[in-house]
C-alpha positions in Angstrom: 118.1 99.8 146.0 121.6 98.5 147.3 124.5 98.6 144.9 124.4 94.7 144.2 120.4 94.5 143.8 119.1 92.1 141.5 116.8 93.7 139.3 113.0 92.2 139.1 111.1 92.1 136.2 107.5 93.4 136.7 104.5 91.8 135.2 100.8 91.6 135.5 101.1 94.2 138.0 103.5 93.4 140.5 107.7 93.1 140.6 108.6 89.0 140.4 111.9 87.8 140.6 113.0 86.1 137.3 114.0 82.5 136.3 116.9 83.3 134.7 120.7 81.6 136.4 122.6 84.1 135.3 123.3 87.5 136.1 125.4 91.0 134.0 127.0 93.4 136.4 125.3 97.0 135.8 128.4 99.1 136.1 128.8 103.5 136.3 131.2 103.6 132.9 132.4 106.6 134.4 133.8 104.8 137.8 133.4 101.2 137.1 131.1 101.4 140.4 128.9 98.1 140.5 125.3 99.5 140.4 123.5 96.3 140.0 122.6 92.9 138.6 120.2 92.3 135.9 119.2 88.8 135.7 119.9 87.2 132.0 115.8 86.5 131.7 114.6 83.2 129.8 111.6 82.0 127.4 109.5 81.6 130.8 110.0 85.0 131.9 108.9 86.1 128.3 106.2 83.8 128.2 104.5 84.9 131.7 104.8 88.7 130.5 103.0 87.7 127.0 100.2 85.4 129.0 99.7 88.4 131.5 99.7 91.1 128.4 97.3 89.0 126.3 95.1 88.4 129.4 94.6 92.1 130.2 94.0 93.3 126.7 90.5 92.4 126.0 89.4 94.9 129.1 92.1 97.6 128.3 90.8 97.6 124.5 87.3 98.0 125.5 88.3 101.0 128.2 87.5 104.4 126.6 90.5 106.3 124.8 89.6 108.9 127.2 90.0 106.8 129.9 93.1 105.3 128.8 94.8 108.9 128.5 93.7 109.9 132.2 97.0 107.2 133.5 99.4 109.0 130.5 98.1 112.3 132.4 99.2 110.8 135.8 102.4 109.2 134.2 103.3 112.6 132.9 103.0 114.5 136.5 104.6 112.0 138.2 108.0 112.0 135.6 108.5 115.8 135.9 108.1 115.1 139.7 110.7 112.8 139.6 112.8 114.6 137.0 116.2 115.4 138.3 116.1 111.3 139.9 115.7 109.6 136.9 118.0 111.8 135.2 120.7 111.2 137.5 120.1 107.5 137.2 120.4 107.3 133.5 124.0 109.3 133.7 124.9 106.9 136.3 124.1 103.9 134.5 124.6 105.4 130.8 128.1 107.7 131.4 126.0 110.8 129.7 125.9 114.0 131.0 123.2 115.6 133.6 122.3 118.0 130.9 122.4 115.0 128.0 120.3 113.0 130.4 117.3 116.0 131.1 117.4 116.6 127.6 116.4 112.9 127.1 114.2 112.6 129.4 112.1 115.8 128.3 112.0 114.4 125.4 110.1 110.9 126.4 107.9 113.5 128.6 107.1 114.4 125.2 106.1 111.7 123.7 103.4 111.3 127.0 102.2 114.4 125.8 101.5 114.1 122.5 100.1 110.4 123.1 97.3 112.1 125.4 95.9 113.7 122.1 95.0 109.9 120.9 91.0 110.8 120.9 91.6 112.6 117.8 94.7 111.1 116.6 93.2 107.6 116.2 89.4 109.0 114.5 88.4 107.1 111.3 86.9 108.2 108.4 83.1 108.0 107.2 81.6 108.3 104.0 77.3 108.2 103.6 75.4 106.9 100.8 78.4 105.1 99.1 75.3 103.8 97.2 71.6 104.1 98.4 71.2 103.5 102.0 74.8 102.5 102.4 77.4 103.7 104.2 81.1 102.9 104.7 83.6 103.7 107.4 87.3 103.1 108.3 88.0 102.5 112.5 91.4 101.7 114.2 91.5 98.9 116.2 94.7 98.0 118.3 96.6 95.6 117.1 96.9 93.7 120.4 100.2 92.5 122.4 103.1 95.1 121.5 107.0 95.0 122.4 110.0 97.2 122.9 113.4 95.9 122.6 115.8 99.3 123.4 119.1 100.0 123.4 121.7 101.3 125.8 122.1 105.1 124.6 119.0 106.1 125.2 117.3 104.6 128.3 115.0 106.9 129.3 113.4 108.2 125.9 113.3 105.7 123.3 110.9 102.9 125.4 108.8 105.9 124.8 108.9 106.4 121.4 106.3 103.6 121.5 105.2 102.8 125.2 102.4 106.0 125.4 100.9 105.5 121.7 100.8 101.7 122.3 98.6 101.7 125.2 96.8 105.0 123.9 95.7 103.2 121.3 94.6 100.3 123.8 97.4 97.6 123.0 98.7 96.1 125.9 103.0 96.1 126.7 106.5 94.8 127.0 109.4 96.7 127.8 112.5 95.0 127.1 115.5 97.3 128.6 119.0 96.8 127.5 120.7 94.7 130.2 123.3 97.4 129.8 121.1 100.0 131.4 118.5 98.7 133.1 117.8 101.0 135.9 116.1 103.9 134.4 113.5 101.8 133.1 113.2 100.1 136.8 112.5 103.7 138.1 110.0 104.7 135.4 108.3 101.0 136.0 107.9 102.5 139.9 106.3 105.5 138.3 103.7 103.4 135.9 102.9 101.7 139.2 101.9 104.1 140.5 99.0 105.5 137.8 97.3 102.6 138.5 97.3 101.4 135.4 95.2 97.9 135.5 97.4 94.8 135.8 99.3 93.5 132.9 98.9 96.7 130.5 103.0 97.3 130.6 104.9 94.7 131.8 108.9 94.5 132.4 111.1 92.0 131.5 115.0 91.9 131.5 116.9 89.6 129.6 119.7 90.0 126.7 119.4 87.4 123.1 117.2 84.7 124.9 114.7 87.0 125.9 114.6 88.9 122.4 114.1 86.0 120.4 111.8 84.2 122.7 109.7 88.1 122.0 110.4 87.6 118.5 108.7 84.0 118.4 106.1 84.6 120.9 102.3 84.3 119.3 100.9 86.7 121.2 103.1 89.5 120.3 101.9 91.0 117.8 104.0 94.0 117.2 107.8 94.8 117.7 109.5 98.1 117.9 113.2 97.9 118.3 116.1 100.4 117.9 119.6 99.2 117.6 122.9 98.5 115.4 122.0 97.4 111.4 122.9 93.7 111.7 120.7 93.3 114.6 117.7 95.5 113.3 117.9 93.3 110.1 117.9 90.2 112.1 115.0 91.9 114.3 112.7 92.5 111.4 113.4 89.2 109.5 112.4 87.1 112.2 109.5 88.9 114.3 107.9 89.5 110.3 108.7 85.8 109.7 106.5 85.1 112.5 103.8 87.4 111.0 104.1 90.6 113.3 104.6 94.0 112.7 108.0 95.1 113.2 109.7 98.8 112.9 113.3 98.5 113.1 115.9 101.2 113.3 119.7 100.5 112.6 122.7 102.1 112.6 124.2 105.1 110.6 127.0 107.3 109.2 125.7 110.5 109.6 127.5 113.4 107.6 127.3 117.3 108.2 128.4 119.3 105.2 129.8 122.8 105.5 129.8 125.4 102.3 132.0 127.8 101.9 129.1 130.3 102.8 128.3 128.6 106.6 128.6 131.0 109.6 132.0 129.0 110.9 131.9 129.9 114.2 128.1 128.8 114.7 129.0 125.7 112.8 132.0 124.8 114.5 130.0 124.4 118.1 126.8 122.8 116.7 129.2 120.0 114.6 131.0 119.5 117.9 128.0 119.1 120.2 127.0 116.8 117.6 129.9 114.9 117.0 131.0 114.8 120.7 127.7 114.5 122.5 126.4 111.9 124.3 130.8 110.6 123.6 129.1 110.1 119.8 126.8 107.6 121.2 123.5 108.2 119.6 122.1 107.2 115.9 122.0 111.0 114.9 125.8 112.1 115.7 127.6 113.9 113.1 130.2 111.3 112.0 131.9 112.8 108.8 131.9 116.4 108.4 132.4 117.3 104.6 133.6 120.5 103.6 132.9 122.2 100.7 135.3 124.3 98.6 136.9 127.3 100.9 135.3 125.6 103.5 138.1 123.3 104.2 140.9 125.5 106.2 139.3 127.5 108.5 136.8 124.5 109.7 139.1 122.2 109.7 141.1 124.7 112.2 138.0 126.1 114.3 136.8 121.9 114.7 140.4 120.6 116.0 140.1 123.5 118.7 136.5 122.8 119.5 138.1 118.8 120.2 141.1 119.6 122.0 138.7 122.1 124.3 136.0 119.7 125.4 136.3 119.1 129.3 135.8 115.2 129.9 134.5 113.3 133.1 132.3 111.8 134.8 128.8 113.7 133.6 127.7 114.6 137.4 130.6 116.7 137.6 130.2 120.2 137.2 131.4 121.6 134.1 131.8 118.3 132.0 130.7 118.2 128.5 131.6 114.6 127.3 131.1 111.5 129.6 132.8 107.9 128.7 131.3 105.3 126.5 129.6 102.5 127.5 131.5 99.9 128.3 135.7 98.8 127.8 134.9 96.7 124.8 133.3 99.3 123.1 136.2 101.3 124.3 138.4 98.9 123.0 136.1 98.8 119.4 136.8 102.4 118.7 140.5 102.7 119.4 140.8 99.8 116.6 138.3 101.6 113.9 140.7 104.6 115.0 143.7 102.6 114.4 142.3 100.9 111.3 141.3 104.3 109.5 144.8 105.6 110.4 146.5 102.5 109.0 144.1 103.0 106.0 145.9 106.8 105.5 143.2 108.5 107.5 145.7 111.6 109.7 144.6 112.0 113.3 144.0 115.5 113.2 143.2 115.3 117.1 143.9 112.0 118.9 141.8 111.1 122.5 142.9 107.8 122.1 145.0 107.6 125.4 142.6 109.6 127.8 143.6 109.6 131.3 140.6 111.3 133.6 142.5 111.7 137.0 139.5 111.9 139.0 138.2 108.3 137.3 141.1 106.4 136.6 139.2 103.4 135.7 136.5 104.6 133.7 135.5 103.8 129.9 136.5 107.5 128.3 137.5 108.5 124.8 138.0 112.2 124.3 137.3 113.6 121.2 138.9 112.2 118.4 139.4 114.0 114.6 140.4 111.9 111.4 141.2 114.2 108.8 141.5 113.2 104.8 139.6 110.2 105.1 139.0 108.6 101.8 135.6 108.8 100.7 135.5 105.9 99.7 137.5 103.7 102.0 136.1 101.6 104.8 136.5 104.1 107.9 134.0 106.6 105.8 131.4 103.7 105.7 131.3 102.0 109.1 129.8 102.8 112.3 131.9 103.8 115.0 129.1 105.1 117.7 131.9 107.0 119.4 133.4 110.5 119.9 135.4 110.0 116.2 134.9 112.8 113.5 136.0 112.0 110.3 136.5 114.9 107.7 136.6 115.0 103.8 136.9 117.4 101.3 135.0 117.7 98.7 134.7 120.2 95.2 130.9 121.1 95.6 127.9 120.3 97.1 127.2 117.9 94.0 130.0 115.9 94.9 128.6 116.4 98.9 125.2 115.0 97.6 126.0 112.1 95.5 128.7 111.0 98.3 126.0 110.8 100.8 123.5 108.9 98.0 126.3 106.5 97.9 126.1 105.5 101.3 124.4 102.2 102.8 123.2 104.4 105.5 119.9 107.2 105.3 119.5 107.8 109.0 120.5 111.8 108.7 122.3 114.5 106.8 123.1 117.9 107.7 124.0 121.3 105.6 125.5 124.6 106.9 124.7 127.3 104.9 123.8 130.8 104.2 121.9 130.0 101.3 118.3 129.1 100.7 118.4 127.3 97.2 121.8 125.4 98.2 119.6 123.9 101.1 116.1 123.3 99.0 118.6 121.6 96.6 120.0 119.7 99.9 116.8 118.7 101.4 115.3 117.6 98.2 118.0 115.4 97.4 119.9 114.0 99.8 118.5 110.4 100.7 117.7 110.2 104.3 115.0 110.2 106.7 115.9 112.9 108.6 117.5 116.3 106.9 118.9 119.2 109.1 119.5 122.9 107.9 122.5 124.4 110.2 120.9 121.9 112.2 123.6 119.4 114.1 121.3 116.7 115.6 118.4 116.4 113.3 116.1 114.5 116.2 112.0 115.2 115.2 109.6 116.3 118.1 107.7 113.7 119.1 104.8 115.1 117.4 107.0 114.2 114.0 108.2 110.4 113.1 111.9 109.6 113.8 112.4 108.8 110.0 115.2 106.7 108.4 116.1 105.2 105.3 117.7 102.5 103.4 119.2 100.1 106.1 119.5 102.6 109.0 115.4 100.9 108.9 113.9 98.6 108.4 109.8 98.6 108.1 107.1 101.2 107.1 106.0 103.1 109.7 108.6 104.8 112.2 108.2 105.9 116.3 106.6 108.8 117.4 103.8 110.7 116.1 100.8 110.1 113.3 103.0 106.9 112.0 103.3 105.4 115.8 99.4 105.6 116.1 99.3 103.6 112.7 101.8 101.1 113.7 100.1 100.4 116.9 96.5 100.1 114.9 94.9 98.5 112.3 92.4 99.5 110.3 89.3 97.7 109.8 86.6 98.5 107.0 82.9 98.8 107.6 80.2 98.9 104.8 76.4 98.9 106.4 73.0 98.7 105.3 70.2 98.7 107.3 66.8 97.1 106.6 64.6 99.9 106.0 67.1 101.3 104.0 67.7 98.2 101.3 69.2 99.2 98.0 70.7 97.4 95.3 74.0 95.6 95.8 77.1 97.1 93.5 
């Protein structure tokens, strides 16, 4: 693929050129290197994906699960063959680092896995003689046409928080990639190809807000999965289920770590940083707000401003780099104002990576690690988003104050306690409204074989990705009660 490609989309089995007239440079955020062109996809391109998906469907559903499975198998060999590629592609188009990008991709491996136990995750449930001669049954059924609409941080795993149970479960599918970062998903579409999975079961189309809404609308999509900012998962989910499909939607958060005066500080410092810092803060589980607790305070506040100031930024092919740039200048540009907005707001920056020159890339998008110390809890820099590499840190009197703090929040995406003591974290765990809890934990993320949970409006839906609740979002359940002639009994 040359540098000034324009990317296909691929449906009902083979890579089409789309009819979209416009096009988005894909650029390295690292060197500002042009990578690409994604075309700006239309309704038509949408509508030839749905048509082909819908068409291939009736066959896929009636193929065995144990047949379906045998392509995940294949799909699985072929992505640890082609492991150190695709990770390289999604540093090059995503600005993470190497390491970031194997970690993510082992983790959509993952999901491949644990999708290739759907024979048993998908069984029913049977009850005889519910009265004489009568039985009654529960079977899952796939729910038909199915849709992904991902974001940028996270090109290589989260299309798979869905894409193996979906077509596990014998749904047919549509990948929507962010036009950001569409490459890996170009590379993994190569690998599908080459399962042999039957024509139209996983389609590709590329696109930015004409293709989502013409997804949203479509009436043979039945099912929407899409991970993303709040405003736009709201707007997600209010449409697609105005339209009558299923739709899981995860938003945005303000993830906060809280460290008690008991934490191992020196274990906590690094895990807070890589969680803070990692991925340049661009993923829903960073730490955002670290709140210390009591005695606390001091020595983290100390041990976290060297961890900052120590982090080696660059371009995440480059040896020994722990913090790549963030996606693009305007969202470069987005997190020097929040900076400058919680500063002007009394916020102190602790450690300041506003100005970050990397020698070697000039040009590129970076942001090193920035610390906001005695941000008011209740001021607007505490509550908003800032998907960058920006810790803010509070003080707090106990973990009381810790817990009803994060209860407070609009955000339930995760929370995080450091601690030496067992019944400060039961009391942590049990209270503390979010969807996903860790214990001297940094980056709460759940194995695939767990949901990725979420609360209040960092979600919107009922059943999350991954796991038992992906296999019940991409199936519906149909009731059976049977009698049989020689059998007849009274009716209830």
């Amino acid at each position: 693929m040359s540098f000034a490609a324009i990317l296909q989309n691929y449906i009902n089995g083979e890579w089409c050129d789309s009819s979209a007239t416009e096009y988005l440079k894909v650029v390295n955020p690292a060197t500002t290197e042009l990578l690409a062109q994604v075309p700006l996809g239309t309704s038509a391109d949408v509508d030839r994906a749905a048509t082909a998906a819908a068409s291939a469907f009736s066959s896929w559903r009636r193929t065995p699960a144990t047949e379906r499975i045998q392509y995940l198998f294949k799909l699985k060999a072929l992505l640890d063959e082609n492991f150190e590629d695709i990770a390289r592609t999604i540093t090059q188009e995503c600005g993470k680092t190497l390491e970031e990008s194997k970690g993510e991709l082992r983790r959509a491996i993952e999901n491949v896995e644990v999708a290739c136990g759907i024979p048993i995750l998908i069984q029913g449930q049977y009850s005889e003689d519910i009265a004489k001669g009568i039985d009654e049954f529960v079977i899952r059924q796939p729910v038909g046409v199915a849709a992904v609409i991902a974001p940028f941080n996270f090109p290589g795993m989260i299309p798979f928080w869905f894409l193996p149970y979906a077509i596990a479960c014998g749904n047919t599918y549509i990948i929507k990639p962010s036009e950001k970062v569409p490459l890996t998903m170009q590379k993994v579409m190569r690998l599908i190809e080459q399962t042999g999975l039957p024509k139209g079961v996983v389609n590709l189309v590329n696109g930015a807000k004409e293709v989502v809404d013409a997804i949203l609308d479509h009436s043979a999509i039945r099912a929407i999965s899409f991970v993303g900012s709040t405003p736009v998962a709201r707007y997600v989910y209010s449409r697609a289920t105005a339209n009558g499909k299923r739709a899981q939607c995860q938003g945005g958060a303000k993830n906060p770590v809280i460290v008690l005066p008991d934490a191992d500080i020196e274990m906590t410092t690094r895990i807070v940083a890589d969680s803070a810092f990692g991925c340049a803060g661009q993923r829903c589980l960073a730490a955002s707000l670290a709140v210390t607790v009591g005695e606390a305070g001091k020595i983290f506040t100390e041990a976290i401003a060297q961890a900052a100031t120590s982090r080696v930024v660059g371009y995440g092919l480059d040896s020994g780099v722990q913090m790549g740039p963030v996606i693009t200048a305007e969202s470069q540009s987005r997190i020097k104002h929040l900076v400058e907005q919680g500063i002007a707001a009394g916020a102190k920056p602790l450690v300041d990576g506003r100005e970050s020159l990397i020698s070697d890339h000039p040009d590129g998008y970076f942001i090193k690690p920035t610390i906001l110390q005695d941000i008011d809890p209740a001021g607007a820099i505490a509550r908003t988003e800032i998907f960058g590499p920006v810790l803010g840190l509070i003080h707090l009197d106990s973990i009381e104050a810790a817990i009803q703090f994060i209860n407070s929040g609009q955000y339930g995406n995760m929370a995080c306690l450091f601690t030496s003591s067992g019944a400060a974290a039961r009391k942590f765990r049990y209270e503390a409204e979010v969807g996903n809890i860790g214990i001297n934990i940094g980056v709460a993320a759940p194995m695939a074989f767990f949901p990725f949970s979420g609360w209040k409006e960092s979600f919107f839906g009922d059943l999350h990705g991954q796991g038992h609740h992906a296999v019940e979002f991409f199936t519906q359940t149909k009731v059976v009660v049977e009698r049989w002639r020689q059998n007849w009994s009274r009716q209830f």
